[in-house]
N, C-alpha and C positions, 0 to 999 in steps of 0.2 A: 114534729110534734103534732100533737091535737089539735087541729083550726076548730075555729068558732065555738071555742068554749069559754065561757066568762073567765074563771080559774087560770087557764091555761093561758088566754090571752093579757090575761093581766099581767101576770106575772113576766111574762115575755117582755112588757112594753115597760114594765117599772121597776126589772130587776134583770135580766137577762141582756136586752141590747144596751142599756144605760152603760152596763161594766164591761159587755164587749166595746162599746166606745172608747171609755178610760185606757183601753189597752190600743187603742186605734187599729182594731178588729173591725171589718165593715160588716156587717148580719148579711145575711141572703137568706129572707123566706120567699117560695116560689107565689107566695099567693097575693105577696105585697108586692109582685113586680111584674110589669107592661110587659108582655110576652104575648106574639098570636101562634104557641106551637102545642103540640099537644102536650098536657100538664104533664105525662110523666115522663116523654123524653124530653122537656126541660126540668125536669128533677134529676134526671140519670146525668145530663147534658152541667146543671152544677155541681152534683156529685163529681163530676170528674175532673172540676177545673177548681175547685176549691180547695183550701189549705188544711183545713180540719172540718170535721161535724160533730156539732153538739147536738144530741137526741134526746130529747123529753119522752119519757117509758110511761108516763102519765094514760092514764087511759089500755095501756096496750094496743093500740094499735099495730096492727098486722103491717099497714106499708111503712111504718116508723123503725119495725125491727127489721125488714129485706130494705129500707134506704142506709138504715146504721150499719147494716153486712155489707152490702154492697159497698159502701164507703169507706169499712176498714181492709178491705182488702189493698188500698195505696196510700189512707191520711189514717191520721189518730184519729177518736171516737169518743168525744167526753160522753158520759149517762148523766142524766138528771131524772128525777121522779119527785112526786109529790109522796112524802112521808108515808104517807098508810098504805101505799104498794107494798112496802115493804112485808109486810105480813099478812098471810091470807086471810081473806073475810066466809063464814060460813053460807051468809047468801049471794055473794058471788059466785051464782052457778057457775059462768062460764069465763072467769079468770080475766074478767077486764079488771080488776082494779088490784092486782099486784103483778109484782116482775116477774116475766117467765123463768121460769127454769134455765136454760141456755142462760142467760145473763147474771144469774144472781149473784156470780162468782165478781165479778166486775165491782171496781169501785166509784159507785154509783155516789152521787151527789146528791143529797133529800133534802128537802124545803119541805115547810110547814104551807106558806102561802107568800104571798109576797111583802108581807108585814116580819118574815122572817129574816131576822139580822145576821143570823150564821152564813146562808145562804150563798147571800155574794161575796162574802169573804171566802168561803170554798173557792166557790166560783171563780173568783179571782184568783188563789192560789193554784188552783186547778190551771187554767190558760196562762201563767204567767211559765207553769214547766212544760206544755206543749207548746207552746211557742216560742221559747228559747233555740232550741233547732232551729226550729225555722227562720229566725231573726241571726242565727251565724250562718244560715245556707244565704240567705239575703247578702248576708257581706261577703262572704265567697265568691256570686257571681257576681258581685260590684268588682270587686276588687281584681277576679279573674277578667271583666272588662277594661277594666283600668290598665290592667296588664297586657293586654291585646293590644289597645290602642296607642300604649305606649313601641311596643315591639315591630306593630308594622308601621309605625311612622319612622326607625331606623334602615338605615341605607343598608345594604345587600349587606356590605361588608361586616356592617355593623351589627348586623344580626347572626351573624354563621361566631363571631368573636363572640355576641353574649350566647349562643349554642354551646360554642368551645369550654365557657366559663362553668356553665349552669351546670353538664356534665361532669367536668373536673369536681365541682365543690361537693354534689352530689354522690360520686362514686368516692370520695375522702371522707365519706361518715362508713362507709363498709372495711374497715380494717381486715376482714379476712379476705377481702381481695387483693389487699395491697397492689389499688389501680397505680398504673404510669403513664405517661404519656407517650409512646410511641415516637423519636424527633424521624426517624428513617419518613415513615409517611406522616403527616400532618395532618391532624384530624382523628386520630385513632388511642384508642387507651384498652389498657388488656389488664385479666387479672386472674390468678389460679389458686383455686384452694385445693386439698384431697382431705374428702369426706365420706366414710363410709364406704370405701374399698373404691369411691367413684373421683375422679379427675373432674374439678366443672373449672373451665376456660369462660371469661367473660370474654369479651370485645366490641370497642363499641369506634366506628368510624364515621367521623360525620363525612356526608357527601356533597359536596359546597356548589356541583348542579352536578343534572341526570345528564350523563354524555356516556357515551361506550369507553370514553380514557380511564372517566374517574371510577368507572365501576369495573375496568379489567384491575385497575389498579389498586383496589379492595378486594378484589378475587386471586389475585398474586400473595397480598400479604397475609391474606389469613391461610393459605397453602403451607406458607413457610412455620407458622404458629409450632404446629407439631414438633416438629425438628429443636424449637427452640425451648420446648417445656421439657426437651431432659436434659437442658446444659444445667440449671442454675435454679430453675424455678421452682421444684417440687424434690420431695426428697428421692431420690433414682434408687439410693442405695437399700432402703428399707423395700422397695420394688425389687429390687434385682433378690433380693433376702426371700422373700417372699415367694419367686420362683424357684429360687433352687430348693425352698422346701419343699415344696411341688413337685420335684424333677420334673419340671415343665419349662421351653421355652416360654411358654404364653400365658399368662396369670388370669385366668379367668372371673374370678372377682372383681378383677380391675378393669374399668370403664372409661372412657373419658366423654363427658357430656361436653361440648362445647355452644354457647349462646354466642349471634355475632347480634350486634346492635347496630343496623343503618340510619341515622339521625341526618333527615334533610328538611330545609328549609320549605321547599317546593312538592309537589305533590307526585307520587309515586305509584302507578298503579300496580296492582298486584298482578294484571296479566306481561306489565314488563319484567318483574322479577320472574314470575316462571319463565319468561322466554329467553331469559338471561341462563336461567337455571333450573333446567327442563327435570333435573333427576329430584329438587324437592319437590314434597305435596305440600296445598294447604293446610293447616288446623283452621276450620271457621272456627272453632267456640274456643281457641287459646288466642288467634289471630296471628299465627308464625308458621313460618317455615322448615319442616325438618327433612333431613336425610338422612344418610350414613356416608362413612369417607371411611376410607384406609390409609391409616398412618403406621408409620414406622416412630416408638417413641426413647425407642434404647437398644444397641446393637443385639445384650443378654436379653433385652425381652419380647423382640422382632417385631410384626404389626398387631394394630389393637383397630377394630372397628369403631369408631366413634361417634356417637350419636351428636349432629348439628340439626341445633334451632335456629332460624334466622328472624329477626324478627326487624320491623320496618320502623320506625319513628318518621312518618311525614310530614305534611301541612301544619306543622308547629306554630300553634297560634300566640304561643309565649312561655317564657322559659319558666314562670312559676307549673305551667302546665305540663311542661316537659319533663319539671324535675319529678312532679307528682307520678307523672306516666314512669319515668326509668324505675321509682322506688316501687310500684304495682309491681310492675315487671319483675324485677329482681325477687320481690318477696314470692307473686307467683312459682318461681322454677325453681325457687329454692335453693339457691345457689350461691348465696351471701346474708350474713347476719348482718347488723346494722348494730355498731359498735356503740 
């Protein structure tokens, strides 16, 4: 806003921080605060660390409209102005006393003066729906604390069981996977839908520590996976239909995407997975692993190339975080509706 103007400061101090109070909003204006840095990298320096700014368009000032830009480009932005900006005056040569252009579209909050009653009743409605977010993002990361601290105060054992659990209840809300448990290896739950001429395989194995046994032994069972999505699992027959209209052995259409999910406790780095499993690459911006396999998935339909995403669940800091991550994930690849 405009420092040292009678108007301006008034209204600040008798109508603007009073009702930021009421809301237990603390103000930060730079000019009222003990600082030996240069004024505008501690204006950039609160810009960045604060929750919302409120801009007074009063006057127009030039560093009020690049601190209100500057700032919406990561928080909200409330406008305020004093009422007669709103419309142009004929000797206002040079357009200090209405809203520029750029902003006019904005729903700007006008006050008469600070005798005006409307005012902070805006005012207040205004900040009570900007800060609502912010006051559920406040109990989110309470809550996701609470859930941390609860999580690693459980014993080893204790923790890989609420993993096992968090999983289970989590993949039971996706009815087109019709997850199962796996009893052959422990730790493991798989699931297959056919959509859109494509096969998506879930799997997801928790790894209860990083050893070369536990990790042959998730490399073993999802090898056999293939083999066992044409006994029972998906319909063969509308497949095998499907190539003899073709007279093809090989049904081109037909895909199988498969996702494996590594869910462990301890921490996993990515250059052990490539050295585990030198033929995926990275995706940095999906954060998984894919390759190609050659499977055999019906003796009529011979092999299908299949496209494998791996994707890692590590340093699990708590099964509310875990469950949140599997359901990104899922919704990411597309590969299951949420019943």
């Amino acid at each position: 806003m405009a420092f040292d103007k009678p108007d301006t400061d008034t209204i600040y101090d008798r109508v603007i921080e009073p009702t930021l109070k009421e809301h237990s909003i603390k103000a930060v204006r730079v000019d009222r605060i003990e600082h030996n840095d240069d004024i505008d990298d501690k204006i950039l320096e609160q810009l960045r660390e604060c929750s919302f700014v409120l801009a007074d368009l009063t006057y127009a000032r030039p560093s009020v409209y690049f601190e209100a830009g500057y700032a919406q480009r990561r928080v909200n932005v409330i406008y305020t102005v004093r009422k007669d900006h709103f419309r142009p005056k004929d000797d206002d040569e040079f357009g200090n006393f209405r809203v520029h252009f750029d902003l006019q579209m904005k729903n700007i909050i006008g006050g008469k003066d600070a005798s005006d009653k409307s005012f902070p009743k805006r005012l207040s409605r205004r900040l009570r729906y900007v800060i609502r977010p912010l006051l559920k993002g406040q109990e989110r990361l309470e809550q996701n604390r609470k859930d941390a601290l609860q999580f690693s105060a459980l014993s080893p054992h204790d923790r890989l069981r609420a993993i096992r659990e968090t999983i289970t209840a989590t993949l039971a809300r996706y009815s087109t996977l019709r997850a199962k448990n796996d009893r052959r290896l422990p730790g493991s739950w798989e699931g297959y839908r056919l959509s859109n001429g494509k096969i998506f395989c879930v799997s997801f194995f928790l790894l209860p520590e990083n050893t070369k046994q536990a990790w042959a032994s998730i490399a073993y069972r999802w090898s056999q996976l293939p083999g066992e999505i044409s006994q029972s699992q998906l319909p063969m027959e509308r497949l095998v239909r499907e190539a003899e209209k073709t007279k093809r052995r090989l049904v081109p259409k037909i895909a199988i995407v498969h996702d494996i999910f590594i869910c462990a406790d301890a921490a996993i780095s990515r250059s052990s997975v490539s050295s585990r499993f030198p033929s995926y690459a990275y995706h940095r911006q999906h954060r998984w692993f894919f390759g190609k396999d050659y499977v055999r998935i019906h003796w009529r339909l011979g092999g299908l190339f299949s496209t494998v995403r791996l994707h890692v669940l590590d340093k699990i800091a708590s099964t509310s975080e875990l469950q949140r991550d599997i359901r990104a994930r899922l919704a990411a690849i597309g590969a299951a509706k949420e019943s």
